[in-house]
C-alpha positions as CSV (number, residue, x, y, z in Angstrom):
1,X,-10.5,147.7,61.8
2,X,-12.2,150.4,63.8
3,X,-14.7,148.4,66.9
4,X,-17.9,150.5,68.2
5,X,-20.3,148.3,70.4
6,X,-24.1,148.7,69.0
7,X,-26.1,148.6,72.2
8,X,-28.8,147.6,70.8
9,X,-26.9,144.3,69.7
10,X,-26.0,143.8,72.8
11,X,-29.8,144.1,74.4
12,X,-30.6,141.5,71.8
13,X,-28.0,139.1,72.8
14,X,-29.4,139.5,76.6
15,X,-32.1,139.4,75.9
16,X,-31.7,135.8,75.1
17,X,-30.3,134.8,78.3
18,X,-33.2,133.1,80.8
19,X,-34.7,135.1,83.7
20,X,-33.0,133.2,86.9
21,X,-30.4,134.3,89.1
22,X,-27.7,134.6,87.7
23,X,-23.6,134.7,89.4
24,X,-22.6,138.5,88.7
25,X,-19.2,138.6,87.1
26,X,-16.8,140.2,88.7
27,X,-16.4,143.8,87.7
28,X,-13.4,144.6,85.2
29,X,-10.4,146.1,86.3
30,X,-9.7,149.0,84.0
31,X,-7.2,150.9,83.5
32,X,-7.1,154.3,84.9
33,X,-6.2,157.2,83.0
34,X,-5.0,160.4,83.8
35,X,-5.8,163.8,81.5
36,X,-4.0,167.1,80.8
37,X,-4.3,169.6,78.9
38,X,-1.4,172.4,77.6
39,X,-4.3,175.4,78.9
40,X,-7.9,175.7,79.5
41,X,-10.4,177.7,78.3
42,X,-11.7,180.0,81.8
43,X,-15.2,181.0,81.3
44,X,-18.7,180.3,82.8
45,X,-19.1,176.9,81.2
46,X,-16.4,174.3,82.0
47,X,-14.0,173.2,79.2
48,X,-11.6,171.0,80.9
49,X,-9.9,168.3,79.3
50,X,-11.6,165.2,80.7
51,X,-14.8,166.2,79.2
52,X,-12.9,165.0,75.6
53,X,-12.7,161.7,76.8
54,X,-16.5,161.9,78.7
55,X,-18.6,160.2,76.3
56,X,-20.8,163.2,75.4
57,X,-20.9,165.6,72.4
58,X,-22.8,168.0,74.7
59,X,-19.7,168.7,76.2
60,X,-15.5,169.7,75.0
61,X,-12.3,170.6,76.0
62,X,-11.5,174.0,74.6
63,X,-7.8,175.6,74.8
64,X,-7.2,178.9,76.6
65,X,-4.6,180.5,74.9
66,X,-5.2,184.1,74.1
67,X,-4.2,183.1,70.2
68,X,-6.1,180.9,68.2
69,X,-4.6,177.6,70.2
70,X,-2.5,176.7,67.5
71,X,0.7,174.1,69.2
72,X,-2.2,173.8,72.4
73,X,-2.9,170.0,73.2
74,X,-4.9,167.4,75.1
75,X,-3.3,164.5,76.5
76,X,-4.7,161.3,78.1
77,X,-1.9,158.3,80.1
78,X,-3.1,154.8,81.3
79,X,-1.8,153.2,84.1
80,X,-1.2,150.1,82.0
81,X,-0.2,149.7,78.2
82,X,-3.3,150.1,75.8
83,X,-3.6,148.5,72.1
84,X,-4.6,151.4,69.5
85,X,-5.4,150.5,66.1
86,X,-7.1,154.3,65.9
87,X,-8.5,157.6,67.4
88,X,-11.5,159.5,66.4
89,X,-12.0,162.8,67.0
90,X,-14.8,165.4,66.8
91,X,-13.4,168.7,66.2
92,X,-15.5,171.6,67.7
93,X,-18.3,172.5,70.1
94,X,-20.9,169.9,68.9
95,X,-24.0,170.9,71.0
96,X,-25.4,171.9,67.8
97,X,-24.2,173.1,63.8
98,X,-24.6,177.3,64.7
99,X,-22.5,176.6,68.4
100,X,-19.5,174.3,66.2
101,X,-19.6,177.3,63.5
102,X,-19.0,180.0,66.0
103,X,-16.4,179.0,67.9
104,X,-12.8,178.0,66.8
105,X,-12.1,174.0,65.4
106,X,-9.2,172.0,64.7
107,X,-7.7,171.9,61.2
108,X,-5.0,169.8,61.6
109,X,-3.5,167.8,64.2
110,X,-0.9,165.9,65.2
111,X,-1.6,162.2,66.9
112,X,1.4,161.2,68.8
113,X,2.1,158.3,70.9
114,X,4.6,156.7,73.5
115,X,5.3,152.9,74.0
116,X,8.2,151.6,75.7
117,X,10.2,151.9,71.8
118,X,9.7,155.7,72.0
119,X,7.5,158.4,70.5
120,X,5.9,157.7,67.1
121,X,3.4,160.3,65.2
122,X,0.9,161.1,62.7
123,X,-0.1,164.4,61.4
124,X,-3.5,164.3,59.9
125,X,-6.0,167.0,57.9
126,X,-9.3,166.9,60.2
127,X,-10.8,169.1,57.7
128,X,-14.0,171.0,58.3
129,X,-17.2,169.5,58.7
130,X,-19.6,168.7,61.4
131,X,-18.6,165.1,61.8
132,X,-16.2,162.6,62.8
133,X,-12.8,162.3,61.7
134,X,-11.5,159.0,61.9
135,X,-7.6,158.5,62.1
136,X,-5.8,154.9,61.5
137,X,-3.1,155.1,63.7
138,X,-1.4,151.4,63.8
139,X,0.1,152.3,67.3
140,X,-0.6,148.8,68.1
141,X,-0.1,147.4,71.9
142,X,2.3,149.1,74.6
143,X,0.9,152.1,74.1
144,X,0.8,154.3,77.1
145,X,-0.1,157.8,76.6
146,X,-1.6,159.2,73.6
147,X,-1.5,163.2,73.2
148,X,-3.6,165.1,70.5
149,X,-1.9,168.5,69.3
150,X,-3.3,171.5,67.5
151,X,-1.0,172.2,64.4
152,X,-4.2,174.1,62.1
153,X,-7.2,176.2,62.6
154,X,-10.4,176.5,61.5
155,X,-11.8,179.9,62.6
156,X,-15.1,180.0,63.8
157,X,-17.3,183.2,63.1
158,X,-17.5,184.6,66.6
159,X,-15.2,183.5,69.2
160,X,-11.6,182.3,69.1
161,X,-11.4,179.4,71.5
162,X,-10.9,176.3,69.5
163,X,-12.7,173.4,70.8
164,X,-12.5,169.2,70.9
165,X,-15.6,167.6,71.9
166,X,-14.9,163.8,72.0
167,X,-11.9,161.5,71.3
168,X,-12.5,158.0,71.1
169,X,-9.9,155.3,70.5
170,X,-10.5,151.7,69.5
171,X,-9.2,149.5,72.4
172,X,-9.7,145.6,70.7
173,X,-8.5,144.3,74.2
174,X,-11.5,145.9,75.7
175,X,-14.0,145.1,74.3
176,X,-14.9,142.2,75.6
177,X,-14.8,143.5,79.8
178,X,-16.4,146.1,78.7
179,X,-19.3,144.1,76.9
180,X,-18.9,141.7,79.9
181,X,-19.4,144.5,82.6
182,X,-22.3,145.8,80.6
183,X,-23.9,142.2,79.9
184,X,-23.5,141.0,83.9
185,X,-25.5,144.6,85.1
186,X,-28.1,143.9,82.5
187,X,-28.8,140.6,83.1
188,X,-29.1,140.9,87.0
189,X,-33.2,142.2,87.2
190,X,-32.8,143.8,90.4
191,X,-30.3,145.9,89.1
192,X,-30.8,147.3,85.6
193,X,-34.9,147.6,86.0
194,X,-35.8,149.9,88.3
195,X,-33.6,152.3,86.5
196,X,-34.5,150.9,82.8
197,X,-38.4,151.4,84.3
198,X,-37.6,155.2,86.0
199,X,-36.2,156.1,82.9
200,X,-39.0,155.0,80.3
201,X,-41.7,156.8,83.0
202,X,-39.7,160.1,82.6
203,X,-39.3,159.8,78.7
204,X,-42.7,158.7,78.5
205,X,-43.9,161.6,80.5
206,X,-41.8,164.3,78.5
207,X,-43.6,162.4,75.3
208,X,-46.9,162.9,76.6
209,X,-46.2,166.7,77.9
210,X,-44.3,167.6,74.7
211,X,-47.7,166.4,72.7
212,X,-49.8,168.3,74.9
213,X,-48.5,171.3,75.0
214,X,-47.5,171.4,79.1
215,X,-43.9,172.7,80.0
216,X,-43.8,172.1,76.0
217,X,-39.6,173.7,76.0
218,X,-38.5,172.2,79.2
219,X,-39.7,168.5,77.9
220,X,-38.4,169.2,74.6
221,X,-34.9,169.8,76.0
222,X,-35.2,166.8,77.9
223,X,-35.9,164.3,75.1
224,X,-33.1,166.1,73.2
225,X,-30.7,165.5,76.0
226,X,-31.7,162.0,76.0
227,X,-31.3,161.8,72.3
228,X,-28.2,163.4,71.7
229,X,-26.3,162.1,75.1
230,X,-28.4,158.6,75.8
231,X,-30.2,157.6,78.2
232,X,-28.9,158.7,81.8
233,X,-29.1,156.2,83.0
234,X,-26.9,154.2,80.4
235,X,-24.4,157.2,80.5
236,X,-23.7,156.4,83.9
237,X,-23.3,153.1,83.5
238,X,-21.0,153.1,80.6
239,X,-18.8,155.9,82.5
240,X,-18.2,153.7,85.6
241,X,-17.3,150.0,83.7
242,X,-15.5,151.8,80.4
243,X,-12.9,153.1,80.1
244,X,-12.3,157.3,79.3
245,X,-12.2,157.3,75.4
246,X,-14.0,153.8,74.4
247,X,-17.6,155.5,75.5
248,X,-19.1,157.2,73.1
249,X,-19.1,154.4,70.9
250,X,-21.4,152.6,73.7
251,X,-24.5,155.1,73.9
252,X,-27.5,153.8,71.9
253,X,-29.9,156.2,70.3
254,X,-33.8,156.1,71.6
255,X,-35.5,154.9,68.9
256,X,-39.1,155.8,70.9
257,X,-37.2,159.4,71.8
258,X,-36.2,159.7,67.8
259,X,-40.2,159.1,66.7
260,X,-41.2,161.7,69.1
261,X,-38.6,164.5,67.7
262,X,-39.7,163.6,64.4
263,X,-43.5,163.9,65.2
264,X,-43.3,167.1,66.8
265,X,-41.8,168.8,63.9
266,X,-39.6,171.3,66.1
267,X,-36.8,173.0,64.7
268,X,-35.2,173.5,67.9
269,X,-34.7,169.4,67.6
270,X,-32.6,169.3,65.1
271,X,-29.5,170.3,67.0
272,X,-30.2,167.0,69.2
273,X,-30.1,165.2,66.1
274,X,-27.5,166.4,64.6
275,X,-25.6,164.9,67.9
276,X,-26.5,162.1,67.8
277,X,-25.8,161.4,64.2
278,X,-22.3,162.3,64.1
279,X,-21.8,160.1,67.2
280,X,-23.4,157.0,64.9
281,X,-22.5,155.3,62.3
282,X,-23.7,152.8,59.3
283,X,-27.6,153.3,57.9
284,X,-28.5,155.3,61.9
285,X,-26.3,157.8,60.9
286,X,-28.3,158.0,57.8
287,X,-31.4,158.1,59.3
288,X,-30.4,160.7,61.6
289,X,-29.6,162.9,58.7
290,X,-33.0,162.4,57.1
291,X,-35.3,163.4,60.1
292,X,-33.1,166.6,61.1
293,X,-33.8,167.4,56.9
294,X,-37.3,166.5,57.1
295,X,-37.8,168.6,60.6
296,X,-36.0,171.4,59.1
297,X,-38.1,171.2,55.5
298,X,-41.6,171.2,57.6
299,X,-40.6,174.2,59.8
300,X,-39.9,176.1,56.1
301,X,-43.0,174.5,54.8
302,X,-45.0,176.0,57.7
303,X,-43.3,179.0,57.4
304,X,-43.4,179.9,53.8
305,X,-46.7,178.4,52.5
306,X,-48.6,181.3,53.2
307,X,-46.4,184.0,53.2
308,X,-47.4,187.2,51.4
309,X,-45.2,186.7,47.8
310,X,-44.5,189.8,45.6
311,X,-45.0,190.2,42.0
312,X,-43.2,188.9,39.6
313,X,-41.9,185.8,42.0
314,X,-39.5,185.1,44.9
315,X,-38.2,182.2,45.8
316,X,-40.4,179.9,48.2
317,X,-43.1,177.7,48.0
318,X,-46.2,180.1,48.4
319,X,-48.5,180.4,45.4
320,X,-46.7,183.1,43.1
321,X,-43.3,182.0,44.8
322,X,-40.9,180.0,42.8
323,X,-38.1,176.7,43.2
324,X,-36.0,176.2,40.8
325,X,-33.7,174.4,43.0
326,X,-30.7,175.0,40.8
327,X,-32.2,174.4,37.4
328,X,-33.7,176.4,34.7
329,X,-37.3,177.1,35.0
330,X,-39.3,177.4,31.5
331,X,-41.4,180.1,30.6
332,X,-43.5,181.3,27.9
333,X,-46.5,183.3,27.0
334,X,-50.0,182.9,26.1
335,X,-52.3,185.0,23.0
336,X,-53.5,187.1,26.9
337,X,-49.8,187.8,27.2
338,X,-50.3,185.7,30.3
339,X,-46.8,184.4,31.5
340,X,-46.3,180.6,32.3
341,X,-43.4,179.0,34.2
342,X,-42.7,175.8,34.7
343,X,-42.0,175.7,38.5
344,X,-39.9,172.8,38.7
345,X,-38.9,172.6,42.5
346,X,-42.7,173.2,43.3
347,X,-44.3,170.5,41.3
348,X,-46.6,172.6,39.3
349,X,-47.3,175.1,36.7
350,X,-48.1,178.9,37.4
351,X,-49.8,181.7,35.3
352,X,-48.8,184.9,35.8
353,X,-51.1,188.0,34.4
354,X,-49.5,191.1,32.5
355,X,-49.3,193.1,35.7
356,X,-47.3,190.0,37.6
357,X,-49.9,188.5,39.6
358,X,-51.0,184.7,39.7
359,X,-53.9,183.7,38.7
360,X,-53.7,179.5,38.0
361,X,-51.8,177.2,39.6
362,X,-51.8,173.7,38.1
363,X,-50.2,171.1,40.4
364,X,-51.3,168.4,43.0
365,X,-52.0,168.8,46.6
366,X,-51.2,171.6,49.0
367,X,-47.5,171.9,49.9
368,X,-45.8,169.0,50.9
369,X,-42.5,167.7,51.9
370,X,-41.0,165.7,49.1
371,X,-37.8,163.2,48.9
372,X,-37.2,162.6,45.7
373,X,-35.9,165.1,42.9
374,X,-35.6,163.1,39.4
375,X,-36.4,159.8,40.8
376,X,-33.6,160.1,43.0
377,X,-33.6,159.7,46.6
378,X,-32.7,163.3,48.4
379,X,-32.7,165.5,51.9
380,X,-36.3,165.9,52.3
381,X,-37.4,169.4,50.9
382,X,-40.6,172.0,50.7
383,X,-42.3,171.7,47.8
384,X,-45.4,173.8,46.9
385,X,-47.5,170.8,45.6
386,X,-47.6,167.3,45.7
387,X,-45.4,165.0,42.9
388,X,-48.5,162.7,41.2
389,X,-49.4,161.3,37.6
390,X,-52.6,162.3,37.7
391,X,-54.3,164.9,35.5
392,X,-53.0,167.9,35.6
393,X,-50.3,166.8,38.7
394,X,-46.3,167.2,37.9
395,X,-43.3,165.5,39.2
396,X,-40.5,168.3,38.4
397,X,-41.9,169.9,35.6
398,X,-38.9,170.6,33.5
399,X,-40.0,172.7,30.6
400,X,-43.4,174.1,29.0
401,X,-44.4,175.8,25.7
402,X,-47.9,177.4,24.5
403,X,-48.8,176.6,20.9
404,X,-51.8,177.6,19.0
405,X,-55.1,177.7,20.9
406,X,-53.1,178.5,24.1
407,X,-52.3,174.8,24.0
408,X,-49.5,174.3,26.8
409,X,-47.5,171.3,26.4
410,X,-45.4,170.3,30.0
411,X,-42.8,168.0,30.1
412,X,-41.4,166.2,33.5
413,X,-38.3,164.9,34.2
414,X,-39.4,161.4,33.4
415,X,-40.2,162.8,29.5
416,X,-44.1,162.4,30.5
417,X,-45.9,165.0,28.4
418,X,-49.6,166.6,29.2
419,X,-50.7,169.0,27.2
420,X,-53.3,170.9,28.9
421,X,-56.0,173.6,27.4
422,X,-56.7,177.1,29.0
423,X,-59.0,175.8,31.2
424,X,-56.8,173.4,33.0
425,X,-58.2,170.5,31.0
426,X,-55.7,167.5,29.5
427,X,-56.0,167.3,26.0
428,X,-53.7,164.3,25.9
429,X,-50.8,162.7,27.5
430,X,-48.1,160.5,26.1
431,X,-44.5,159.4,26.8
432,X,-41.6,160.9,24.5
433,X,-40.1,157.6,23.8
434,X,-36.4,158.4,23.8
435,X,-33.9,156.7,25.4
436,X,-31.9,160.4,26.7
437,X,-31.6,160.4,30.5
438,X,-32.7,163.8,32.3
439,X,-30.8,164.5,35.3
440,X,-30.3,167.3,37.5
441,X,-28.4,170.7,36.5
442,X,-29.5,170.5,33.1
443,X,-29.6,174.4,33.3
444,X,-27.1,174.4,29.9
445,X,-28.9,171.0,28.4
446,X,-32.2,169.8,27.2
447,X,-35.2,169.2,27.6
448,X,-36.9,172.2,25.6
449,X,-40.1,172.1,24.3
450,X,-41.0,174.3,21.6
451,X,-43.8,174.9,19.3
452,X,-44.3,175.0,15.3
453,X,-48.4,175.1,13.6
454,X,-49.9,172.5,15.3
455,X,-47.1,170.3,16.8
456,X,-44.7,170.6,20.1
457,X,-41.4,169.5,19.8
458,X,-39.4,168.2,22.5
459,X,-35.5,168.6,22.5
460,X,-34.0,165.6,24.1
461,X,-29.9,165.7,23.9
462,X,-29.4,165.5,20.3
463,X,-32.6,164.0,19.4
464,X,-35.8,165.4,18.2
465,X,-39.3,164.9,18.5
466,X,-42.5,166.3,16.9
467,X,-45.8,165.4,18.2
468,X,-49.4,167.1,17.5
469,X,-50.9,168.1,20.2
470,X,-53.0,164.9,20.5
471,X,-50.1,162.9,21.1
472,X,-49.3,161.7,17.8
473,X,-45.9,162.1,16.6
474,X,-44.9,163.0,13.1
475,X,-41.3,163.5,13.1
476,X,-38.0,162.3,14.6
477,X,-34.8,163.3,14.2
478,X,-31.1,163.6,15.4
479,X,-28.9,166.5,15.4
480,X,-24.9,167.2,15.3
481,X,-24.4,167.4,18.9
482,X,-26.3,167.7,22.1
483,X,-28.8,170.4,22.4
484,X,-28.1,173.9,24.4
485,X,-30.7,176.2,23.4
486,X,-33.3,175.8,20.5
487,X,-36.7,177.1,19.4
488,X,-38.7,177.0,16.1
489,X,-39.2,179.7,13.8
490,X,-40.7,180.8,10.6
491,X,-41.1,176.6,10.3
492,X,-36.9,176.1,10.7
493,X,-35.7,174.6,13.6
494,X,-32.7,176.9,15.3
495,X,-30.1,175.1,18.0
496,X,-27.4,175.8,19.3
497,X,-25.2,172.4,19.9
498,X,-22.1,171.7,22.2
499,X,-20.0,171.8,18.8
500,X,-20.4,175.5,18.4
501,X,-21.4,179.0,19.5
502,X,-23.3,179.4,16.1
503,X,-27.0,178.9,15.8
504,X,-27.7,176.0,13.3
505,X,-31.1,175.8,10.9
506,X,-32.3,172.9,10.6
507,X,-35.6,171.6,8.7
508,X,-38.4,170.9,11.2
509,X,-39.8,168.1,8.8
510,X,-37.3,165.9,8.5
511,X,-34.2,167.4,10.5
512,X,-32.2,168.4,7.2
513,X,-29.4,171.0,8.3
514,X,-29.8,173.5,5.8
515,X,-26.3,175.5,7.9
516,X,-25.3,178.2,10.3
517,X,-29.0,180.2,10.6
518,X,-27.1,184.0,11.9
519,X,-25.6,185.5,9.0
520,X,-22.7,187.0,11.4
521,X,-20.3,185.0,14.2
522,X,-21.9,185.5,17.9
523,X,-18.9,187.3,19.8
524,X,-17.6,185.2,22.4
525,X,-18.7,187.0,25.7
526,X,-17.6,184.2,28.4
527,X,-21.5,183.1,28.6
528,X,-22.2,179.6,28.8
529,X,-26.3,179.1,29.3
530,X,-28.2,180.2,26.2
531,X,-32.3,180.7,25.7
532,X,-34.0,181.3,22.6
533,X,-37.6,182.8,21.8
534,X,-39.5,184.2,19.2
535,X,-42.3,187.2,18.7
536,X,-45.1,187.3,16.8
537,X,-42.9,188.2,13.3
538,X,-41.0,185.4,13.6
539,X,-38.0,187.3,15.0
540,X,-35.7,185.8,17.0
541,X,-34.1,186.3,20.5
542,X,-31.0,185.2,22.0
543,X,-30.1,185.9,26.1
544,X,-27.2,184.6,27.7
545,X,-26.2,183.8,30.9
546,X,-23.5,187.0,30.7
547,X,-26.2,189.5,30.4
548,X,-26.3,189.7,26.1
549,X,-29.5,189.8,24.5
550,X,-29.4,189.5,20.5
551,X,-32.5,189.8,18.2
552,X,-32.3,188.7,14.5
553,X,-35.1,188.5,11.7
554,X,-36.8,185.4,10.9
555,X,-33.5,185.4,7.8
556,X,-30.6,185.5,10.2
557,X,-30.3,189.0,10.1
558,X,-29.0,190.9,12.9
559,X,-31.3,193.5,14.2
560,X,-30.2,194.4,17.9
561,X,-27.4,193.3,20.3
562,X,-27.1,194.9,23.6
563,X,-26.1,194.4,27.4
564,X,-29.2,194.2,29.8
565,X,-28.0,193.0,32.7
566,X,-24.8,193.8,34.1
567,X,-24.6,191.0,36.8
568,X,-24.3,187.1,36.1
569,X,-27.8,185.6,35.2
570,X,-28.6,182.3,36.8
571,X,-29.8,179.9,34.4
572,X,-31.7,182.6,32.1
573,X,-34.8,181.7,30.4
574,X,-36.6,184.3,27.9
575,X,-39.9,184.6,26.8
576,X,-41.5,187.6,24.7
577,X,-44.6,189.1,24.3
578,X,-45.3,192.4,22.4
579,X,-43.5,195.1,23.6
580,X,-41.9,193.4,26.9
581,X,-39.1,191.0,27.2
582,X,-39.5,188.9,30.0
583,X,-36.6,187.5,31.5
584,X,-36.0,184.5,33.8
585,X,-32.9,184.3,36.0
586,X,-33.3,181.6,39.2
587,X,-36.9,182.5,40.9
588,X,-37.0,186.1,39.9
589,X,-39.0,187.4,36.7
590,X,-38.1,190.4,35.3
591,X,-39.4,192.5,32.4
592,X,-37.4,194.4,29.6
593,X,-38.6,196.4,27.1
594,X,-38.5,195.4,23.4
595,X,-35.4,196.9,21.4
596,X,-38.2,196.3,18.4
597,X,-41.1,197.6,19.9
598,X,-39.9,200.7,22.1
């Protein structure tokens, strides 16, 4: 089993220990280690091969062969035999995610090993990803020289040197001198506090100058440093009583440095952060992950909230802008021929006038970062309004329709409905009580709301339900098969189900199928996403994710089938209004013109 020292356990535990003079032990004797490398990279920063074994992701050993570096190596021998149960390694130049994409990584290595039996080896797929690659080894005691070889590559988008940053082995038999060493300086006041007290002052000072604005990059880089590498001071101390290649695994994260990046909201922090999470483990790791997110989603947040948005939508979180965050965001239109969408990753509903512009927004409170996408914890994201059950508030906002009166009915990923008039008022507000899960990348599912006289009707899997727009329901049904695309017409309800590419009628009262509703097969085009609407006769419209548009009469009749777009649409979504088609494909809004009404 893999062994990393928390130093923070290890404060604890001295903590414990009573403040008298105490007999230092006596320092360890270590074993010394001597490392090579096959070539080294010759340029103005220094990539020799002890700074593998340093204890730093700031630093790396990079290979300087002219070629990519495949059959290049790094190689570290003890002066005594070591026990190795296994060897972690960290592929790449880590001082941030852009530096470890631009240079050269290893693929694939080979670990091999000499004890007094012989040499023994392991090749192993490091793969490619800003993180640690742990490898079980088994090499047991004896060992005494370990060599790390370069069998693949993993290009980097600018340079060709290919880089290690840290390799770490799990020596059980040192662990406890090492502990012991560290315990012994710790516990011995006149030693470790005057450093431990310098250090605080300095960090405290780069806090306070950070906050206020004086030498504002220079003390940023310094609580980065401190972040990413540990404390100085601690680096030191862990380089002279451990041994190369069991230190990383001893540097602590600041938690008082980690509150600071977090509360100064600086992009330029995350690259610290990213360090030091790939250098922890467990729920820190974690942790780390979730404030370089949330830095990164503020600095879009203040970015993009009031950004100048075109019309007809763009993706952001500015009012007109749109998030769809991978799903399908429902639109419709009003009597005005006002456009509605149901802005899904923003929390919130916008109008759209004739000519493109936003006029309404319905939502909660100014942009926010968010957490949660259907009820699920995420990264932290931008999202143009708050989450909230209030009035006239939305947490992800999966589908809308407009009825009569300009009623709009909204559903949320947790099936709450609020129907809302066109002054932004809630008419009601009730819970579809169906037992159908909504979960992300329902982009080819349910739920659709759709409209008929004076109800909504919300399409839930295979399930239906009819409510007025007071909140009462008057129907409930189940279908064939789960629900792709539907949409009431002429008072027949029209889906399309997972059994078939046909569009099934079925009666809206009591869910009687009365058979296949278009009087011709669909021809199979490779489209998978569907969207249905209707126009003012009745008529009926079907877009798919391939481009197609087909129009039928309220009858099943085929009126029009054409190609109008002849590039992939991303979860379409149709609405129509007169003479214009409107079409919905991610966060963009375009406009067609009726085949009907030319």
């Amino acid at each position: 089993m893999r062994i990393y020292l928390t130093f923070c356990a290890m404060l604890a535990a001295v903590a414990a220990i009573p403040a008298v003079p105490a007999q230092a032990a006596p320092p360890p004797t270590r074993a010394k280690a001597t490392i090579t490398a096959s070539s080294t990279y010759e340029g103005e920063q220094k990539h020799t091969a002890d700074l593998a074994f340093d204890g730093s992701l700031g630093t790396s050993w990079a290979e300087g062969k002219a070629s990519a570096g495949k059959g290049e190596w790094i190689e570290i021998a003890w002066d005594r035999p070591q026990t190795v149960t296994s060897v972690s390694l960290w592929a790449g130049d880590f001082r941030s995610v852009a530096e470890w994409e631009s240079r050269n990584r290893a693929g694939k290595v080979r670990v091999i090993w000499w004890t007094k039996e012989g040499e023994k080896s392991k090749e192993v797929d490091v793969g490619d990803r800003f993180g640690r690659k742990d490898v079980k080894v088994d090499a047991g005691p004896g060992v005494n020289k370990v060599r790390i070889a370069l069998t693949g590559i993993h290009s980097g988008t600018i340079f060709d040197d290919t880089h290690i940053a840290e390799v770490a082995f799990n020596f059980p038999d040192v662990r406890p001198d090492c502990q012991a060493a560290l315990d012994a300086w710790r516990a011995d006041p006149k030693k470790s506090e005057p450093v431990e007290k310098a250090y605080a002052e300095a960090r405290d000072a780069a806090i306070a100058g950070a906050r206020g604005g004086r030498d504002y990059d220079k003390n940023l880089e310094w609580l980065g440093r401190a972040l990413a590498d540990g404390a100085p001071y601690l680096a030191e101390k862990i380089a002279e009583v451990c041994p190369q290649g069991y230190r990383l695994q001893h540097v602590p994260v600041d938690e008082v440095v980690l509150a600071s990046l977090k509360t100064l909201r600086d992009a330029r922090g995350v690259p610290y952060l990213d360090a030091a999470r790939v250098r922890s483990g467990g729920s820190l790791s974690e942790r780390l992950a979730d404030a370089a997110s949330e830095i990164k989603a503020w600095a879009q947040l203040e970015k993009d909230k009031n950004e100048a948005v075109p019309n007809w939508g763009k993706r952001g979180i500015a009012k007109g802008a749109l998030q769809a965050r991978d799903e399908a965001l429902g639109i419709d239109v009003n009597s005005q021929g006002d456009i509605l969408v149901a802005d899904i990753g923003n929390n919130r509903v916008q109008r759209f006038t004739p000519d493109g512009r936003v006029d309404a927004v319905w939502g909660g409170a100014d942009a926010v970062i968010v957490d949660k996408w259907f009820g699920q914890r995420v990264d932290p994201y931008a999202a143009g309004c708050a989450p909230g059950k209030n009035p006239v508030e939305f947490e992800q906002p999966n589908d809308l329709a407009v009825g009569n009166f300009d009623y709009v009915a909204v559903i949320d990923h947790d099936k709450r409905v609020q129907v809302i008039d066109p002054e932004a008022k809630v008419v009601s507000t009730f819970q579809v009580p169906s037992e159908y899960q909504v979960l992300p990348g329902h982009g080819t599912s349910t739920p659709i709301v759709t409209w008929w006289g004076d109800n909504f009707y919300f399409l839930l899997g295979n399930e239906v339900w009819g409510f007025t727009h007071k909140g009462q329901k008057v129907v409930d049904f189940k279908v064939e098969d789960d629900i792709l695309a539907g949409v009431v017409a002429d008072g027949k309800l029209l889906v399309r189900t997972a059994a078939s590419r046909d569009i099934v009628e079925y009666a809206v009262q009591d869910g009687f199928r009365q058979g296949r509703f278009n009087k011709k097969p669909i021809e199979e085009d490779g489209s998978e996403d569907w969207d249905l609407a209707v126009d003012e006769d009745d008529n009926v419209y079907l877009l798919t994710d391939t481009g197609w548009l087909h129009i039928w009469n309220k009858k099943g009749k085929a009126l029009h089938q054409s190609q109008v777009s002849e590039t992939a649409l991303t979860h379409p979504r149709i609405a129509v209004s007169g003479s214009v088609v409107y079409v919905l494909s991610g966060e963009k809004i375009g406009r067609l013109p009726n085949p009907l009404k030319p």
